[in-house]
N, CA, C and O atoms as a CHARMM CRD file, in Angstrom:
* protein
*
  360
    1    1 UNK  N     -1.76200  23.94800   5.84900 PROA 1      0.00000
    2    1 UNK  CA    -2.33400  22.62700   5.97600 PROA 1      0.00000
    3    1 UNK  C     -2.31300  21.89200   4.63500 PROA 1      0.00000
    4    1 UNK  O     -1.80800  20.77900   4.48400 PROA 1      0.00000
    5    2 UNK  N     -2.79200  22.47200   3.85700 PROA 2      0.00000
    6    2 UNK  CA    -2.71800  21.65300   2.01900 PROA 2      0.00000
    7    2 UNK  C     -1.24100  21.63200   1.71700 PROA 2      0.00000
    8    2 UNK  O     -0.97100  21.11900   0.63100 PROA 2      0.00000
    9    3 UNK  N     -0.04300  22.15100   2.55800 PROA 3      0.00000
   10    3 UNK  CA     1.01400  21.97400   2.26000 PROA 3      0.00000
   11    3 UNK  C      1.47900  20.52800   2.90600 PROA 3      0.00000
   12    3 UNK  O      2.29700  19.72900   2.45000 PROA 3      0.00000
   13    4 UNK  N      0.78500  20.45800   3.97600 PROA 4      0.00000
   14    4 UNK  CA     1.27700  18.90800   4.09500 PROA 4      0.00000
   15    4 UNK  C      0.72400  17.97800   3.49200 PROA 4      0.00000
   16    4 UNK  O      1.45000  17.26400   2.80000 PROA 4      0.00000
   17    5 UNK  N     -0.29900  17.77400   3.53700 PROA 5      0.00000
   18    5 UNK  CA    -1.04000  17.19100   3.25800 PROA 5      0.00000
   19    5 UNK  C     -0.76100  17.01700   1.37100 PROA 5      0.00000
   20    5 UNK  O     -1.20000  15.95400   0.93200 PROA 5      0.00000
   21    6 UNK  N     -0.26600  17.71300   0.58700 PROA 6      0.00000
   22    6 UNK  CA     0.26900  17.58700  -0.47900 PROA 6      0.00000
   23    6 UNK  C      1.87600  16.84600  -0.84900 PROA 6      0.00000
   24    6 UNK  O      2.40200  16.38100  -1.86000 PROA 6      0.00000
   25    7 UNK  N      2.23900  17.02500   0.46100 PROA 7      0.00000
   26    7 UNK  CA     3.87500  16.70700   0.77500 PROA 7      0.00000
   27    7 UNK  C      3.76900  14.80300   0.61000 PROA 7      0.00000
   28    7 UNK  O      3.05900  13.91700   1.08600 PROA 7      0.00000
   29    8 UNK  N      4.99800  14.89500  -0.40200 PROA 8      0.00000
   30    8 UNK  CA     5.03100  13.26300  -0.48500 PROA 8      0.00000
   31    8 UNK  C      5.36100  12.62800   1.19600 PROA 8      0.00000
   32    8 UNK  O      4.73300  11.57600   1.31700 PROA 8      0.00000
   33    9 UNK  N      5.79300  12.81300   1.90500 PROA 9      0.00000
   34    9 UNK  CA     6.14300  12.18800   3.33000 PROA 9      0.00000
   35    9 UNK  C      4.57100  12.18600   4.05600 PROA 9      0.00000
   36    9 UNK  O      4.56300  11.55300   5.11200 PROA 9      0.00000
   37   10 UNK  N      3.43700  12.70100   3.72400 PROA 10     0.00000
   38   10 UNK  CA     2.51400  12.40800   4.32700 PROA 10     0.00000
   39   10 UNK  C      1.90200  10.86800   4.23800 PROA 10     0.00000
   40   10 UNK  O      1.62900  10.16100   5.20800 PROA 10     0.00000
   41   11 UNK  N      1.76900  10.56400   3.00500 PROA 11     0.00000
   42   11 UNK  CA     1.83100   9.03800   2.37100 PROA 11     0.00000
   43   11 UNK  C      3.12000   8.21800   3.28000 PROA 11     0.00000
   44   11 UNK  O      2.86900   7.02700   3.10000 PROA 11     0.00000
   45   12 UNK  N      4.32900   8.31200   4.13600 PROA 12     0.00000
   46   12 UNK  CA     5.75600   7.83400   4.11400 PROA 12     0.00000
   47   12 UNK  C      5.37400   7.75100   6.00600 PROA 12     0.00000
   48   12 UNK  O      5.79500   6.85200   6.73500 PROA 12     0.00000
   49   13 UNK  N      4.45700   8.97800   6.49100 PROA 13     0.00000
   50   13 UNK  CA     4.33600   9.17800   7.70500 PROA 13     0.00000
   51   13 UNK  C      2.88900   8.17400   8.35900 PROA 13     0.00000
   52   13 UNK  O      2.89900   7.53000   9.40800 PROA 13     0.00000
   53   14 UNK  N      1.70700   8.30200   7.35900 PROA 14     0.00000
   54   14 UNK  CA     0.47700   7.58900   7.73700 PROA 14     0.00000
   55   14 UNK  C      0.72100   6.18200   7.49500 PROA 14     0.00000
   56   14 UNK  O      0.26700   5.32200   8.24900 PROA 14     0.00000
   57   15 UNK  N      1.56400   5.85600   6.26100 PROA 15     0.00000
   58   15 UNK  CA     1.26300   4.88500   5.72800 PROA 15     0.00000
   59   15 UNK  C      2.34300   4.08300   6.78300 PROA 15     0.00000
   60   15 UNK  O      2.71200   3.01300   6.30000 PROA 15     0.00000
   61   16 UNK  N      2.74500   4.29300   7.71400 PROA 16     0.00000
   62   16 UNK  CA     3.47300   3.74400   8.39300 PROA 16     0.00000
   63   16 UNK  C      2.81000   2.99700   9.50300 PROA 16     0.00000
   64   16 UNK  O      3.10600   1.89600   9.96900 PROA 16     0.00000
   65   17 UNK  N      2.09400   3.61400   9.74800 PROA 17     0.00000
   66   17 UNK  CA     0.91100   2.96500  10.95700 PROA 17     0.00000
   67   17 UNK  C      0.32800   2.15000  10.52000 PROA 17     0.00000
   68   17 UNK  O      0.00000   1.23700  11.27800 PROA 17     0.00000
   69   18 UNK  N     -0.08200   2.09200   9.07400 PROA 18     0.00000
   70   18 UNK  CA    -1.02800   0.57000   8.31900 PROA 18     0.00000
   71   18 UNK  C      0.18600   0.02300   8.77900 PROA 18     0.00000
   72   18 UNK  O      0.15200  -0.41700   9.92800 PROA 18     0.00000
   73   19 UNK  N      1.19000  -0.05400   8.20100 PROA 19     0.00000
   74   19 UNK  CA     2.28300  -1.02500   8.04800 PROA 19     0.00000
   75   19 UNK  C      2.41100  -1.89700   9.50700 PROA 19     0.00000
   76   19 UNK  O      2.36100  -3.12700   9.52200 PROA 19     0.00000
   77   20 UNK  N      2.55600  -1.19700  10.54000 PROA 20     0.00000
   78   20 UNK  CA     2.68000  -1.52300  11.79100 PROA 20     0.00000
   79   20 UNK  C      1.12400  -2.36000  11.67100 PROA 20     0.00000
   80   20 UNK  O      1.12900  -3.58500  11.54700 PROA 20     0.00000
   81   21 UNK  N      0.10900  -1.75900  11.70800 PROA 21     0.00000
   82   21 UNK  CA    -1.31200  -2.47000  12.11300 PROA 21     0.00000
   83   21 UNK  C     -1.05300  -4.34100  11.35400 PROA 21     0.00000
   84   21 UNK  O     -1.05300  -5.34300  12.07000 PROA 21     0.00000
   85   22 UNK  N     -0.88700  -4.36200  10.03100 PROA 22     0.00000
   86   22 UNK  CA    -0.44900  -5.39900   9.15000 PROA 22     0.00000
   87   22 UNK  C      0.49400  -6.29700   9.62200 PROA 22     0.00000
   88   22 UNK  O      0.40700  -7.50200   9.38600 PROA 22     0.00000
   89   23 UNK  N      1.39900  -5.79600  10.28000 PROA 23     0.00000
   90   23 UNK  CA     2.73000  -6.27800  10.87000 PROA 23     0.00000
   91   23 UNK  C      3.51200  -6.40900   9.71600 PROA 23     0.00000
   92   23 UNK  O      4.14300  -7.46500   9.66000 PROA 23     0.00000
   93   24 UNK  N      3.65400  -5.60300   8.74600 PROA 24     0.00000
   94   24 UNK  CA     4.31100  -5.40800   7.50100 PROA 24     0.00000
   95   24 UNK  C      5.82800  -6.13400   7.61300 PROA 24     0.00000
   96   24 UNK  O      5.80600  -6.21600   8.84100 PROA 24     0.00000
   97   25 UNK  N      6.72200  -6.53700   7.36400 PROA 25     0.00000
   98   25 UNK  CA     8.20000  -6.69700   7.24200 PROA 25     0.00000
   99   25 UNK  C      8.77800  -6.91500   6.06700 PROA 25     0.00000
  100   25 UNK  O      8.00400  -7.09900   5.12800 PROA 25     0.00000
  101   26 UNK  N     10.36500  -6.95900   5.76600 PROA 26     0.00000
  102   26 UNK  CA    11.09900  -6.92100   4.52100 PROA 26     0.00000
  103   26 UNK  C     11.80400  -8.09800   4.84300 PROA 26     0.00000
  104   26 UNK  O     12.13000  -8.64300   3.78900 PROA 26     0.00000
  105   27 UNK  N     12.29000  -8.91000   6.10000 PROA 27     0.00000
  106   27 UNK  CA    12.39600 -10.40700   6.83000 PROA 27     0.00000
  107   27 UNK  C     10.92100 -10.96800   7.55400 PROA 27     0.00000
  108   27 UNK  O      9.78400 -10.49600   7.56300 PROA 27     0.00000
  109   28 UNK  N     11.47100 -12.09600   8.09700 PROA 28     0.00000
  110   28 UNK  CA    10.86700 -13.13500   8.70600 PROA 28     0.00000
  111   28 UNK  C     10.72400 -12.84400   9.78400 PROA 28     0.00000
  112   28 UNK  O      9.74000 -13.19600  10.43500 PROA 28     0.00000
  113   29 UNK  N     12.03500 -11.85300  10.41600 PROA 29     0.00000
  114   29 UNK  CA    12.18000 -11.39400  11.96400 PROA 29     0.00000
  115   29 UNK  C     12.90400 -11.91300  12.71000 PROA 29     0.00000
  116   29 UNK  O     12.80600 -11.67300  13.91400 PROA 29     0.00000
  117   30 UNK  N     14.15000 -13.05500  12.06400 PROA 30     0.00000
  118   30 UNK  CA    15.25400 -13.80000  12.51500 PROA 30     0.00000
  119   30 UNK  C     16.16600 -13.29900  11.79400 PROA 30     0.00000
  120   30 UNK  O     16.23000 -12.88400  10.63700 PROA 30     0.00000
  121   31 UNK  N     17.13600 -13.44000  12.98300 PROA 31     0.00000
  122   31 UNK  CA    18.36200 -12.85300  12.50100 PROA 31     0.00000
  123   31 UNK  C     19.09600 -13.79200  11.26000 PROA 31     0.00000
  124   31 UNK  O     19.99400 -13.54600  10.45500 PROA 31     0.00000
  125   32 UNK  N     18.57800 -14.51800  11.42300 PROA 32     0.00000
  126   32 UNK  CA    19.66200 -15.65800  10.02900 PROA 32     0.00000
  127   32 UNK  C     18.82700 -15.68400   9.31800 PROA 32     0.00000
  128   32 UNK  O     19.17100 -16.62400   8.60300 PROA 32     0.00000
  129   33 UNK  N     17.37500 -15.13400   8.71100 PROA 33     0.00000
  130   33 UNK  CA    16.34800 -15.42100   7.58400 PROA 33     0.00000
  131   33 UNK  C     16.84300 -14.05500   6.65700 PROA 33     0.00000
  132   33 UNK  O     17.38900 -12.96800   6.84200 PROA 33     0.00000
  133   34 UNK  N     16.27100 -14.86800   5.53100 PROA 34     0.00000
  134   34 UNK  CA    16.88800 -13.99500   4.52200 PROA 34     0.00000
  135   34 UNK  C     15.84200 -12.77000   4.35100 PROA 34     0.00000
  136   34 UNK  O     14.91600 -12.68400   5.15900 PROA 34     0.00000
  137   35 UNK  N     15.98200 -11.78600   3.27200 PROA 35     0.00000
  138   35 UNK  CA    15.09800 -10.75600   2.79300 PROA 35     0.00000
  139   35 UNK  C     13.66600 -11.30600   2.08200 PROA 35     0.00000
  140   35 UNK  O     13.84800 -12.27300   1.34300 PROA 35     0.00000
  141   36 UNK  N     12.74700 -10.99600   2.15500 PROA 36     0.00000
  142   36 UNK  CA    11.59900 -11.20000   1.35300 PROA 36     0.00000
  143   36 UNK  C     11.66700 -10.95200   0.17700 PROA 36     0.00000
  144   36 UNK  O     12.11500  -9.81900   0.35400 PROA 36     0.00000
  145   37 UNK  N     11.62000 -11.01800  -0.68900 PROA 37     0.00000
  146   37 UNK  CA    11.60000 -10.87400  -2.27100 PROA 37     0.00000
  147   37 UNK  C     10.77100  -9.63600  -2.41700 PROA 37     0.00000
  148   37 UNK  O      9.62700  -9.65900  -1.96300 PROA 37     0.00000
  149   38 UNK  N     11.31400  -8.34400  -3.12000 PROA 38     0.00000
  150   38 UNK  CA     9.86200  -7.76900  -3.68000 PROA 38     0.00000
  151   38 UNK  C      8.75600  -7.13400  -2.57700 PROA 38     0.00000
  152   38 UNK  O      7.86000  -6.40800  -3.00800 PROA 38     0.00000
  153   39 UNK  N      8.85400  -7.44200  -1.11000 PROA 39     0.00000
  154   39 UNK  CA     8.37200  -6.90700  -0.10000 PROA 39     0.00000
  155   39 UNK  C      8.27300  -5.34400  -0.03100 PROA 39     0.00000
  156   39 UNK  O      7.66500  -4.83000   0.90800 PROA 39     0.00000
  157   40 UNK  N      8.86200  -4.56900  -1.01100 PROA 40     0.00000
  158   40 UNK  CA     8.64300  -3.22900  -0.77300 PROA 40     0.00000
  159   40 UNK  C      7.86400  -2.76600  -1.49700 PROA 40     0.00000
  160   40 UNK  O      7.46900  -1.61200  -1.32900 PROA 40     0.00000
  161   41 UNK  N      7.42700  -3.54600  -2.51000 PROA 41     0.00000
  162   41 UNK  CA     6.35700  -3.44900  -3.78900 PROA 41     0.00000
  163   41 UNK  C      5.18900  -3.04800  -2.74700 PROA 41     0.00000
  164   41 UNK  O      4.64100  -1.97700  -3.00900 PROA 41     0.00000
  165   42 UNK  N      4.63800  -3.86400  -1.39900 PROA 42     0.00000
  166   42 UNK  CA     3.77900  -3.02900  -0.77400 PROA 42     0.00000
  167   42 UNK  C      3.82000  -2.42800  -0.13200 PROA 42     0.00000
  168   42 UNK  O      2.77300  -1.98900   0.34400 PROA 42     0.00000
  169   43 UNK  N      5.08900  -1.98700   0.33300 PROA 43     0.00000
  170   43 UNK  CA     5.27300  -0.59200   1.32500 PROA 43     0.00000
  171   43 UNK  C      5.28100   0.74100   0.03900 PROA 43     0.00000
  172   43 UNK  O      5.07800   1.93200   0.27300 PROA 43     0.00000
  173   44 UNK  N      5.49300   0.29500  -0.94900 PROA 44     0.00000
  174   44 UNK  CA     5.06800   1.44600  -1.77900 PROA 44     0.00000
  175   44 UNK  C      3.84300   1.63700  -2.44600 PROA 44     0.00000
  176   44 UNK  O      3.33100   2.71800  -2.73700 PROA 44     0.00000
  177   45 UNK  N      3.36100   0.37200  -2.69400 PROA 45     0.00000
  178   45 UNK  CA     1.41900   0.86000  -2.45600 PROA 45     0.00000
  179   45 UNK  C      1.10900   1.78700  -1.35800 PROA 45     0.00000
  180   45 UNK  O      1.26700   2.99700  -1.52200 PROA 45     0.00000
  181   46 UNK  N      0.82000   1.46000  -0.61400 PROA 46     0.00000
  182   46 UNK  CA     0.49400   1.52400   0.59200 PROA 46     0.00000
  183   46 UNK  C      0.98000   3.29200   0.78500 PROA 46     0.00000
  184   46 UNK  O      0.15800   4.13900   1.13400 PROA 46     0.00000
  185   47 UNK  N      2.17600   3.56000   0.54000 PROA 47     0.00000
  186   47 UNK  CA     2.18000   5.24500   0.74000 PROA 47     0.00000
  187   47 UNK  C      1.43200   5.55000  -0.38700 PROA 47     0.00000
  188   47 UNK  O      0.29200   5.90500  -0.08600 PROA 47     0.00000
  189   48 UNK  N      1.72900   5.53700  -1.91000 PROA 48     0.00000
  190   48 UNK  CA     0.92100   5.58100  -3.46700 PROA 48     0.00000
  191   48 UNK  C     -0.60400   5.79000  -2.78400 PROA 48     0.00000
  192   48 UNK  O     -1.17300   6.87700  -2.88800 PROA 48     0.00000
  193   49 UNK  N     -1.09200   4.88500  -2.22200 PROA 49     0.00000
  194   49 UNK  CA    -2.46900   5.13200  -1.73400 PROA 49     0.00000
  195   49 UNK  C     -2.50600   6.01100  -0.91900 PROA 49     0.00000
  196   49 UNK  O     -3.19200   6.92600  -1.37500 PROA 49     0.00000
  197   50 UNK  N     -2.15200   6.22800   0.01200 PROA 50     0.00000
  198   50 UNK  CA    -2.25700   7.31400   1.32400 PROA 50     0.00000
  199   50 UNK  C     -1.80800   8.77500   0.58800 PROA 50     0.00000
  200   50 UNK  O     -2.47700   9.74700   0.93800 PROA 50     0.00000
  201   51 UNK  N     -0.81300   8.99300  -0.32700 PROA 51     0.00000
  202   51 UNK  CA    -0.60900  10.07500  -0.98200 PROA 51     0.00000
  203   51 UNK  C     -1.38400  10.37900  -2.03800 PROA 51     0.00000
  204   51 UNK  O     -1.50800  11.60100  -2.12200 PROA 51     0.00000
  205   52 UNK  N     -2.07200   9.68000  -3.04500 PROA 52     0.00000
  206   52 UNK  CA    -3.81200   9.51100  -3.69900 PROA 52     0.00000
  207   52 UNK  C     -4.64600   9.74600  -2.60300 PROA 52     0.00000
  208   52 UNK  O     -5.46800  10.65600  -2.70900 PROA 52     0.00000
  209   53 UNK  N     -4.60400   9.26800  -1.84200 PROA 53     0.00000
  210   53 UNK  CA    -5.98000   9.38600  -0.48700 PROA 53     0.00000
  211   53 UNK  C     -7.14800   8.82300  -1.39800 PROA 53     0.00000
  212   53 UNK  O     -8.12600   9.41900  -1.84900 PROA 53     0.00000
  213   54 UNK  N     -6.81900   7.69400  -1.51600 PROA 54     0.00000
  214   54 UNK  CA    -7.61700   6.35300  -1.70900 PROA 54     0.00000
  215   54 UNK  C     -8.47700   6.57900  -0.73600 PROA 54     0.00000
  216   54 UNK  O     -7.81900   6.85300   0.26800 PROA 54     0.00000
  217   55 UNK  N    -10.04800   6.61700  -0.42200 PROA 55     0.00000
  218   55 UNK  CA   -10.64800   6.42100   0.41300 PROA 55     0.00000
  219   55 UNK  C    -10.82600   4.75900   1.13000 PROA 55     0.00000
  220   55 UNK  O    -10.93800   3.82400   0.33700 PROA 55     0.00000
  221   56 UNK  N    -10.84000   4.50100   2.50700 PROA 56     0.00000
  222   56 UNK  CA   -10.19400   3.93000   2.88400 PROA 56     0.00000
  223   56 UNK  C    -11.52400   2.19000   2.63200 PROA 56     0.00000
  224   56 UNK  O    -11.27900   1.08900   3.12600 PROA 56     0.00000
  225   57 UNK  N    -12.60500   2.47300   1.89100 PROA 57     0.00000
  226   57 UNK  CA   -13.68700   1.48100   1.64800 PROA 57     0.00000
  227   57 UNK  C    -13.10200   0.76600   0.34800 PROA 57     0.00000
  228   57 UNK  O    -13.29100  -0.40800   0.02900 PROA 57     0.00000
  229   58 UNK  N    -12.34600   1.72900  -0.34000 PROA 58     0.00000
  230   58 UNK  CA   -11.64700   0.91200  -1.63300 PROA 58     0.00000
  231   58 UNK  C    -10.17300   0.69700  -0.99200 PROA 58     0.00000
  232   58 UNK  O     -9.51900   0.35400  -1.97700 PROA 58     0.00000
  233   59 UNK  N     -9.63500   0.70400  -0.31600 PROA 59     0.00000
  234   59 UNK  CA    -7.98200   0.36900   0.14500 PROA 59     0.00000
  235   59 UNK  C     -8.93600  -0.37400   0.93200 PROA 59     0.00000
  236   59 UNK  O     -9.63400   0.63900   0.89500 PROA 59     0.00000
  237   60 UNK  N     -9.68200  -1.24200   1.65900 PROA 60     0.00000
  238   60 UNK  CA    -9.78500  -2.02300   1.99400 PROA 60     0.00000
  239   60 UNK  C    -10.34100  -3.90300   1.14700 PROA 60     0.00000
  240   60 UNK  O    -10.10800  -5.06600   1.47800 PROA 60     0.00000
  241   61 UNK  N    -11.07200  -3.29700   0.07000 PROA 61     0.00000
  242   61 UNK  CA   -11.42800  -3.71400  -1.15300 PROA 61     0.00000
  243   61 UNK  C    -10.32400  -4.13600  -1.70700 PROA 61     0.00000
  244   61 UNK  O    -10.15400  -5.34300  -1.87800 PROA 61     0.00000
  245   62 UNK  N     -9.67800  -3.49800  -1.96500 PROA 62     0.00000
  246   62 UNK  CA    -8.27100  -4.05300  -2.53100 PROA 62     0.00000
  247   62 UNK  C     -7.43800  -5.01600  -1.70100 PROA 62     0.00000
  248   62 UNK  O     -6.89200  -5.99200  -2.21600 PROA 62     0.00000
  249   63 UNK  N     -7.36200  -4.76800  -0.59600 PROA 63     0.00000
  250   63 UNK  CA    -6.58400  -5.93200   0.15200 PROA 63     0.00000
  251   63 UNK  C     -6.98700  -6.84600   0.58200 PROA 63     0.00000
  252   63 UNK  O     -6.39700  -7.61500   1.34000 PROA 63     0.00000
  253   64 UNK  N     -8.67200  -6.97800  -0.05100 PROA 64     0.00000
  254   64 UNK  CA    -9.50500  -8.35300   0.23000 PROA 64     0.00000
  255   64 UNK  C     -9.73700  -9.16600  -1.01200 PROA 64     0.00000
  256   64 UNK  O     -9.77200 -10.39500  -1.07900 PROA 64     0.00000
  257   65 UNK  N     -9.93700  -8.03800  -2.27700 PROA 65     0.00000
  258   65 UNK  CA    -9.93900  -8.99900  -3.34400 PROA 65     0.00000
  259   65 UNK  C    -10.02500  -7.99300  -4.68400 PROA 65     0.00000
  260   65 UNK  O    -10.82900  -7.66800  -5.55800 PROA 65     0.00000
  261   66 UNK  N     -8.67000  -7.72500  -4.26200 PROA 66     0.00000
  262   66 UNK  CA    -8.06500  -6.46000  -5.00600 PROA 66     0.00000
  263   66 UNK  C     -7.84700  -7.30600  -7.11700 PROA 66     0.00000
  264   66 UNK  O     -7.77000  -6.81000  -8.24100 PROA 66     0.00000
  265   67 UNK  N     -7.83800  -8.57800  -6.59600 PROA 67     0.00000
  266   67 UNK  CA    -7.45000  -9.44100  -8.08100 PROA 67     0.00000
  267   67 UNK  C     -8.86200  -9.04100  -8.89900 PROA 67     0.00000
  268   67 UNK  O     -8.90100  -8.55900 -10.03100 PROA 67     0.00000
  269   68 UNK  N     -9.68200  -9.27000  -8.29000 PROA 68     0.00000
  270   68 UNK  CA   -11.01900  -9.40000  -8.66500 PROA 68     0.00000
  271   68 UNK  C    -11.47000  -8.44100  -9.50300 PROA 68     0.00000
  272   68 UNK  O    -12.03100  -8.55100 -10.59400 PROA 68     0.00000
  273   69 UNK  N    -11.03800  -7.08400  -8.61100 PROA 69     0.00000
  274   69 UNK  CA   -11.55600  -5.59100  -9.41200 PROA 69     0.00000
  275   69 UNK  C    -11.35900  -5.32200 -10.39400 PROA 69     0.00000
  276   69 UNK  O    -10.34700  -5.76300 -10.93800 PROA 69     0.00000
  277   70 UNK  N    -12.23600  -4.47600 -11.07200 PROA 70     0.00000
  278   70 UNK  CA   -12.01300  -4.37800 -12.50100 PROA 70     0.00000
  279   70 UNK  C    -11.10100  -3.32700 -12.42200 PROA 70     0.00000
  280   70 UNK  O    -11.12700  -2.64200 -11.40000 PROA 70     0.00000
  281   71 UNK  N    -10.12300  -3.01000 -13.49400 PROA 71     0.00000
  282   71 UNK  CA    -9.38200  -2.10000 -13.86400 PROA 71     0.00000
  283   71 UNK  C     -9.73200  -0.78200 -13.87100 PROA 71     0.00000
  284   71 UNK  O     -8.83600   0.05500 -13.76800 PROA 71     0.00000
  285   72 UNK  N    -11.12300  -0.36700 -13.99700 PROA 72     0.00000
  286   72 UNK  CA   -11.53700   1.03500 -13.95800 PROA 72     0.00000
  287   72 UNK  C    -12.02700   1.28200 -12.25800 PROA 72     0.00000
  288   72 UNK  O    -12.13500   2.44900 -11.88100 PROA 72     0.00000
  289   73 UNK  N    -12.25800   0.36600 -11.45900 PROA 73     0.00000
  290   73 UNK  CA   -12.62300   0.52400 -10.09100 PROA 73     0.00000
  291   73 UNK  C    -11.43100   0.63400  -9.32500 PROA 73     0.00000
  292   73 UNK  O    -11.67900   1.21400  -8.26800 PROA 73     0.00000
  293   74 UNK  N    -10.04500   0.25900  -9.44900 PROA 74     0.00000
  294   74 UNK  CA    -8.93900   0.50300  -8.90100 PROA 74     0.00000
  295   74 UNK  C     -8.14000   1.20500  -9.37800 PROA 74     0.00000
  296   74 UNK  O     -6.98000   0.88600  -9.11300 PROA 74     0.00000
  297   75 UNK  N     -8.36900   2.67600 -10.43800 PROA 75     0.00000
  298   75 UNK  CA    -6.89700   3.16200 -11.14700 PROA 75     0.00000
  299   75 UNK  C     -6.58400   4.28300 -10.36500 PROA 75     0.00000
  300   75 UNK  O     -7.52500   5.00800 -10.04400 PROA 75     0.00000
  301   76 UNK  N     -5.27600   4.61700  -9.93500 PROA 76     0.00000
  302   76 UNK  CA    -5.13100   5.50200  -9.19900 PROA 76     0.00000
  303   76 UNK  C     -4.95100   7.12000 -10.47100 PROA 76     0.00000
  304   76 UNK  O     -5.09400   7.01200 -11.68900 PROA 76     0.00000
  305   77 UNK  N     -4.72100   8.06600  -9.95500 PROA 77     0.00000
  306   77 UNK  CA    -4.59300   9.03200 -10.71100 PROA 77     0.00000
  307   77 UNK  C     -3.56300   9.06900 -11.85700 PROA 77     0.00000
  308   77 UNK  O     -3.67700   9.65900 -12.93200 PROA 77     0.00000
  309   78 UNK  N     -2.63100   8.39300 -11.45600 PROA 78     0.00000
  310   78 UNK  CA    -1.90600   8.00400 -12.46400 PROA 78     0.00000
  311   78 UNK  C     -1.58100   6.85800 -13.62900 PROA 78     0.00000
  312   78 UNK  O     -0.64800   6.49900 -14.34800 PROA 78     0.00000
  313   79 UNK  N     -3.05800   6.49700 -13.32200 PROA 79     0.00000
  314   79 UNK  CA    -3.33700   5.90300 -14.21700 PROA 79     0.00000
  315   79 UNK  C     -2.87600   4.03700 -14.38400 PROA 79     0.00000
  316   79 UNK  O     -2.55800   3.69200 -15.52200 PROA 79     0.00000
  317   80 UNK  N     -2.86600   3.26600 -13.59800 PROA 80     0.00000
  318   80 UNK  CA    -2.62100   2.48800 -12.98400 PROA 80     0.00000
  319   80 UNK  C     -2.94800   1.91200 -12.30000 PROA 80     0.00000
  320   80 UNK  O     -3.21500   2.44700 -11.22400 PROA 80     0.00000
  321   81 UNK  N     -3.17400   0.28100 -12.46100 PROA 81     0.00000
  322   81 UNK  CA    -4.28500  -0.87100 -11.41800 PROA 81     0.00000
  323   81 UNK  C     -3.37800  -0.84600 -10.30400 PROA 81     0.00000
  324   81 UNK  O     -2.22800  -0.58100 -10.65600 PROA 81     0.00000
  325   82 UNK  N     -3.50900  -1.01600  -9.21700 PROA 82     0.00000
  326   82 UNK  CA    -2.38500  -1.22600  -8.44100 PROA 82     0.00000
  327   82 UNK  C     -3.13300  -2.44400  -7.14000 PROA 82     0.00000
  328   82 UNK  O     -2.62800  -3.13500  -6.25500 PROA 82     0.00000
  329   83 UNK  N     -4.43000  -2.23800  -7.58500 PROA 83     0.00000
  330   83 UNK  CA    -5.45400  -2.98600  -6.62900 PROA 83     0.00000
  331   83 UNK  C     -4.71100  -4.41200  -6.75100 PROA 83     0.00000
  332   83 UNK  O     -4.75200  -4.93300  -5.63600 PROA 83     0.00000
  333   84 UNK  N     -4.27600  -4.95600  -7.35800 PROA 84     0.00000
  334   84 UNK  CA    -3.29300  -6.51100  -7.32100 PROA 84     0.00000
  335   84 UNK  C     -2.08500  -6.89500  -6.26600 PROA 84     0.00000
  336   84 UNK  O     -1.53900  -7.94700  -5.93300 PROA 84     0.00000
  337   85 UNK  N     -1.94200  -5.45700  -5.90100 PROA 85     0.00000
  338   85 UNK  CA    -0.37400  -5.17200  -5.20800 PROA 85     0.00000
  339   85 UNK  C     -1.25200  -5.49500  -3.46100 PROA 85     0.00000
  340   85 UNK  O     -0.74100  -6.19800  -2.59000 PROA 85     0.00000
  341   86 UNK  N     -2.03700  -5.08400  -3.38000 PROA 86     0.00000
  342   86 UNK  CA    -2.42500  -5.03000  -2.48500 PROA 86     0.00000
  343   86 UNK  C     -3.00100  -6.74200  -1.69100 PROA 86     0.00000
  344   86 UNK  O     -2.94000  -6.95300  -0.48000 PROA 86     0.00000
  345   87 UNK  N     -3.37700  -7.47500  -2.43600 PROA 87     0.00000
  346   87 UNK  CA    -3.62800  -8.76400  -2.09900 PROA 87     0.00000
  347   87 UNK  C     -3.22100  -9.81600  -2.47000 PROA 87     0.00000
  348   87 UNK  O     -3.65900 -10.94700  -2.67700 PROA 87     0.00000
  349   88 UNK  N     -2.01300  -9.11500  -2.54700 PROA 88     0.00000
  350   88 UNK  CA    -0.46300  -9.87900  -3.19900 PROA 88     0.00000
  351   88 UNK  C      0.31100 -10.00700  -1.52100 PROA 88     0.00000
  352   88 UNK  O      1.23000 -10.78600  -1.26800 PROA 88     0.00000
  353   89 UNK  N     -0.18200  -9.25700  -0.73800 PROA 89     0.00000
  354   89 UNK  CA     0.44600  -8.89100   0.33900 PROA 89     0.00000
  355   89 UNK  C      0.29800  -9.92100   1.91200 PROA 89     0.00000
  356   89 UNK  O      1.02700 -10.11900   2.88400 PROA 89     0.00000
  357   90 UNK  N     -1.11800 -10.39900   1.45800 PROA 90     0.00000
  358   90 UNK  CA    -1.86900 -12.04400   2.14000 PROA 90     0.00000
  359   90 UNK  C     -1.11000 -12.82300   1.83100 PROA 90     0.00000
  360   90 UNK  O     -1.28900 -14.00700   2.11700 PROA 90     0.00000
């Protein structure tokens, strides 16, 4: 069990269902619209958190007013604000 749950695809597998809940995309959803700019910047939060296991009262914090937080209330283990990425995504 700590083997999955350690496995980078667990973050790649959960974080897929936010994505869906969000209605996440990398287009518009027309076939003639172009790519989003930079759109994967939060599909890779979004696993980053789920593979941290961000508890889900601060991953929600962040995608409400993730600008706001101070730098020591959003650093993930590696040391890094990422709480910006997240309400960059509104």
């Amino acid at each position: 069990m700590d083997r999955l749950l350690a496995s980078p695809h667990y973050g790649e597998r959960w974080g897929r269902h936010w994505l869906d809940l969000v209605r996440y995309s990398e287009s518009l959803g027309h076939e003639f619209d172009y790519d989003l700019f930079n759109a994967w910047r939060y599909r890779d939060y979004v696993i980053r958190a789920f593979n941290a296991d961000v508890p889900f009262d601060q991953f929600a914090m962040e995608h409400i007013a993730g600008d706001l937080l101070s730098s020591h209330a959003a650093t993930r283990p590696t040391g890094t604000n990422e709480s910006i990425v997240g309400t960059a995504f509104w």
